[in-house]
N, C-alpha and C positions, 0 to 999 in steps of 0.2 A: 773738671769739677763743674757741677750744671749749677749755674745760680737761680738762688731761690725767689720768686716773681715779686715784684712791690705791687704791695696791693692800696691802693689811693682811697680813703678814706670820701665816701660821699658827703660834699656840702649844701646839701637838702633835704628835705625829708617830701616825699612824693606824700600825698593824700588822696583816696579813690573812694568816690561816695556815687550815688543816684540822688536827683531832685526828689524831695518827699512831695507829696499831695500839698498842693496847696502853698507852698514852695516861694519865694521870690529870693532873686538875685540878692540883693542888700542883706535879707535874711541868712541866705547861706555862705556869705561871707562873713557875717559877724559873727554867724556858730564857731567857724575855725580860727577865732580870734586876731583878725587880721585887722591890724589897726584902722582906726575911724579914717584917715585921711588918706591912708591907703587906698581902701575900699574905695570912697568917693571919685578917687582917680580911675579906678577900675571901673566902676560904673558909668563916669563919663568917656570912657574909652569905648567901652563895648554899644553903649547908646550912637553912638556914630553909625556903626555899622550892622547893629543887630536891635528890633523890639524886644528888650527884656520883657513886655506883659506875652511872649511869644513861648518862654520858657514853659516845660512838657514834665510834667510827673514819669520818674521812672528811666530817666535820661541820665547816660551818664554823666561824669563830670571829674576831672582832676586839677589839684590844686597844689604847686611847687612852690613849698616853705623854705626859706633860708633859716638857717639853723637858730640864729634869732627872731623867728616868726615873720617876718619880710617876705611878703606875697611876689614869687617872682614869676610865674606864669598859674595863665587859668586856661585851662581847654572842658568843651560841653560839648557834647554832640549834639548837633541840630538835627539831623537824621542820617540814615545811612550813608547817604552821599557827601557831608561835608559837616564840618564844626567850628566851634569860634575858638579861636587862640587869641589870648591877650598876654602879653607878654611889656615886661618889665623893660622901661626903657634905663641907660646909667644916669645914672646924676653930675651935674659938673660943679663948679663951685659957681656958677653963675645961677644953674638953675636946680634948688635941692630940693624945693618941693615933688615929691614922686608923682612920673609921667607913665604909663602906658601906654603900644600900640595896639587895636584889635583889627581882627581881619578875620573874613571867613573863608574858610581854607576847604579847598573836596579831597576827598579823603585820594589816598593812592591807590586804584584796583585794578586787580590784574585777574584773569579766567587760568584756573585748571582744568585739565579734564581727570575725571576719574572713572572707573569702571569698579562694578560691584557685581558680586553674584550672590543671592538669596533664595529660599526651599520653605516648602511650606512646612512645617511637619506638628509633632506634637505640643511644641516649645512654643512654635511661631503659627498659630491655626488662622494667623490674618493677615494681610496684606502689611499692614502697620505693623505687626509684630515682626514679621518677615525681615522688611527695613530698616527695624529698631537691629534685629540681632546682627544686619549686614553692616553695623556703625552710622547708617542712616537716621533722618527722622520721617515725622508726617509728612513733610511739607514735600519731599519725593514720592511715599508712595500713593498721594492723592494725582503727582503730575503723571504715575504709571498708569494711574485708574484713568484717567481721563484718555490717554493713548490709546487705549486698548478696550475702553469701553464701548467700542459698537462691536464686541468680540466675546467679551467675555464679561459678565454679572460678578461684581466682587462681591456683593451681597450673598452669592448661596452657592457659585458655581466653584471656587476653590476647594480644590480635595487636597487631601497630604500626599508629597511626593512631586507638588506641584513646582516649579523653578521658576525663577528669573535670572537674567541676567541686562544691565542696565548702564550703558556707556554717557556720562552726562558732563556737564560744565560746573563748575564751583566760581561762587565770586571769593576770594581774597583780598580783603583790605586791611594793610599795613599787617600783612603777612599772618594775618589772622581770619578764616574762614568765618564769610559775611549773609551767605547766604546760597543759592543753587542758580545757575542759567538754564541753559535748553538740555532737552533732552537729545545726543545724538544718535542716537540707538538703542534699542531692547531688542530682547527675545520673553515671550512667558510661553510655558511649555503648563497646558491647562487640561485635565483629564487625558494626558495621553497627545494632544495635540499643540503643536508648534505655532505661536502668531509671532511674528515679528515686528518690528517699526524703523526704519532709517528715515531720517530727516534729510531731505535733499532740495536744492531750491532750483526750478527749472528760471533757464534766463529769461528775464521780465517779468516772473512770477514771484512770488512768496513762498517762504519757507514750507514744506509740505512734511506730511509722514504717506510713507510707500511699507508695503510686506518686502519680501524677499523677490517677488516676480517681478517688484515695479507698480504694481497696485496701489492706487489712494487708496488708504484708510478712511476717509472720511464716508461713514454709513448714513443710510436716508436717517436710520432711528437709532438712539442711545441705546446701550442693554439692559439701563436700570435709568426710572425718575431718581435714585435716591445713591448714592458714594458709598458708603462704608455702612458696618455691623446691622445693619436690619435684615431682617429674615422672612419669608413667603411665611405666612400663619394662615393663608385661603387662598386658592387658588381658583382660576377661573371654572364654572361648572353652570351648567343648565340647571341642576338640582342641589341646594343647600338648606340646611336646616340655619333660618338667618338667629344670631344670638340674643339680639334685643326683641325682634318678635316675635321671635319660639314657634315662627311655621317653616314650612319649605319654599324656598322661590329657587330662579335663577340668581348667578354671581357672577353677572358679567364685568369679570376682571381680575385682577389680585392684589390680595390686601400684602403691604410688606409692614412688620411691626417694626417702628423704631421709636427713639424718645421725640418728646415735642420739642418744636424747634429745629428739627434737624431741616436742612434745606433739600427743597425741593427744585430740579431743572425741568427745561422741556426736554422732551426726548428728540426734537426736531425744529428745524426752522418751522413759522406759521404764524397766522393769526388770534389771536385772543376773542373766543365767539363767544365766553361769559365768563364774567370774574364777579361773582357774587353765591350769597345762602341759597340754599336749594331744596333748603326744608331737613329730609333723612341722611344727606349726603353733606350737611352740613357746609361751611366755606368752600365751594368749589371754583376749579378756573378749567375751563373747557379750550382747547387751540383747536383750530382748522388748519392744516399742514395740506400742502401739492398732494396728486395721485387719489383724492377723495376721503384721507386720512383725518381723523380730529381723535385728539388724545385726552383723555379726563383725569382730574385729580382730585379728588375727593378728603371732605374734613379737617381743610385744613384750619392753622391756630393765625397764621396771617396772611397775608398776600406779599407779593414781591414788590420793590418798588417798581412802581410806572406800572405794575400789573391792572390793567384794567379792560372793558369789552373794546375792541376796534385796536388794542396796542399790539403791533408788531415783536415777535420777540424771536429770538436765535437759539440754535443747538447751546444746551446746555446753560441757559438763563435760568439766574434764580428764578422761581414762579410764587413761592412762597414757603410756608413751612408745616411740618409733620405735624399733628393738632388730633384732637377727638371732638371735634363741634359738629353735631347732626345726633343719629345714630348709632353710638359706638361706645363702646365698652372701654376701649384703653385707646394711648394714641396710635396711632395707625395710619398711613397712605391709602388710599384705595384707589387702584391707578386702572384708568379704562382706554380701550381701542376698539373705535369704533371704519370700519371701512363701506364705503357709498351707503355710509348708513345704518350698518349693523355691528353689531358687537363681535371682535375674535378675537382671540384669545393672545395677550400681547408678547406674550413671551415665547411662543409658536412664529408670529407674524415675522417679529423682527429679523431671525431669522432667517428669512426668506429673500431678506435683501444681500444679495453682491457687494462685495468691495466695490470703491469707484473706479473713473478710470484711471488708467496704466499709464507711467510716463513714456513719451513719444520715442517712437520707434531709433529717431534719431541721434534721440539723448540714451537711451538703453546702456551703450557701451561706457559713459561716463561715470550711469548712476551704478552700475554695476563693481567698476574701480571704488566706489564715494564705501560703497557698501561691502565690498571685502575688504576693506584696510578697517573700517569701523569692530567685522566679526573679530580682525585680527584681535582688537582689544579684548572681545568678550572671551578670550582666550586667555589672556593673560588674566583676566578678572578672575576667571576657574582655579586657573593656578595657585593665587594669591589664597585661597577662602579654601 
């Protein structure tokens, strides 16, 4: 005869709130009616080891009530890495005034790896939606765009039919899913062609992404100033009929339409050779990039920080934001490439560049093992989806 389990009646009641706006400690203790002299102890506790004026709207926070309302621990997240635990010391008869200890504690993390596989199709007609339907969010398929951006334009170049597949790290904290690590491999299969990405790290080097041959991914130029949903609305041309002065000129370059505000990168390492109004071109920030190259950006609504003439700035820096200030009708990018001097056409050009170089002949055999145990995953990812 199986016996029947004893089940233990809980002597506490848990409480699970966020800090409101505007918020203080003292306050949110006395909302949950926790006696005056209690609190006081609690707040002399946690002021030891933590600035209460430090407390964050939107944080969480839990509060363990003894079933006569007796505050027996507080926990707040300070940030993802760690939070403050205060916790109810016993009382003796010597000492009945109520004591607490606080301490800040980091939280327990541990890495998963996961593999997913996502399609572009009717459902899913964007990279974001793709990730959404693969149990994903943004915050992956922005890190897919950035891998594979000197390869493929998520702006205009995904057709349906198109695939991923995406081998990454999860953080886990207190066995609860915190947040994404690295990416350890992809594949996107994009009009018909294959790009892939393995992360491998050569000795005394830094972590890199390689294709399938062992090729750096890293390209001289990005394939878009601009991430996600804006679309080509002009393209570059010798002859346009321009919309605010209703004659024909040249349009050297391509407008991509997006909302204002959206951010803008460079397309390359370089120089900053103007960050100001430019009259019809409105806010613009012009780079001078190696090989004779200077990249233009046009209209924009603000500048990046540090963006200014003579500042240095790197692949993929903010530079500023999508805006209609000059000439223009709606907001819009107007993104130029100019080479020893002349205007071509940037989405031709980039193109034109090779992957970098190839891991060393003598690591080949390593990266090669790093990289089919990785595919092994995207195998199983298929399976699963």
């Amino acid at each position: 005869m199986r016996r029947a389990d004893i089940r233990l009646e809980r002597d506490f009641d848990l409480l699970r709130d966020e800090v409101r706006p505007n918020a203080t400690l003292p306050a949110i203790l006395s909302s949950h009616r926790i006696p005056a002299e209690q609190g006081a102890a609690v707040l002399d506790a946690i002021t030891r080891v933590f600035d209460i004026r430090s407390l964050k709207a939107h944080h969480p926070y839990e509060i363990e009530l003894t079933l006569d309302g007796l505050c027996r621990q507080f926990r707040y997240q300070i940030d993802p890495d760690k939070f403050l635990r205060v916790s109810a010391k016993k009382n003796t008869a010597d000492q009945p005034k109520p004591e607490f200890v606080a301490e800040v504690v980091p939280y327990r993390r541990e890495h998963a790896q996961v593999a997913i596989h996502g399609r572009i199709d009717s459902d899913h007609n964007s990279l974001v939606a793709a990730v959404n339907g693969a149990g994903e969010n943004v915050t992956l398929a922005i890190a897919i765009a950035d891998l594979f951006a000197g390869d493929i334009d998520f702006d205009h170049d995904l057709q349906p039919g198109d695939e991923f597949e995406v081998v990454f790290d999860t953080i886990v904290r207190e066995g609860v899913r915190a947040g994404y690590g690295e990416i350890a491999a992809a594949t996107f299969k994009n009009q018909g062609k294959m790009y892939s990405a393995y992360r491998y790290q050569v000795p005394g080097g830094k972590p890199a992404y390689y294709d399938a041959e062992g090729r750096s991914l890293h390209r001289f130029f990005l394939a878009s100033p601009l991430k996600f949903e804006p679309r080509v609305t002009s393209g570059f041309s010798f002859r346009r009929l321009h919309p605010v002065l209703g004659y024909t000129r040249p349009h050297y370059g391509v407008d991509f339409g997006a909302p204002t505000g959206a951010p803008v990168v460079a397309i390359a390492e370089g120089v900053v050779s103007l960050a100001g109004n430019t009259g019809g071109g409105g806010n613009t920030v012009k780079i001078r990039h190696s090989s004779g190259y200077e990249s233009e950006y046009l209209h924009l609504s603000a500048y990046g920080s540090g963006i200014r003439t003579g500042a240095h700035v790197s692949q993929g820096q903010v530079i500023g934001k999508v805006g209609m200030t000059g000439l223009a009708t709606g907001p819009h990018l107007h993104f130029g490439l100019k080479k020893n001097g002349e205007h071509v056409n940037p989405l031709v050009e980039q193109r034109k560049h090779p992957p970098g170089e190839p891991i060393p002949a003598a690591l080949r055999a390593a990266f090669d093992a790093s990289r089919d145990a990785d595919r092994a995953r995207f195998v199983s990812a298929v399976a699963t989806n």
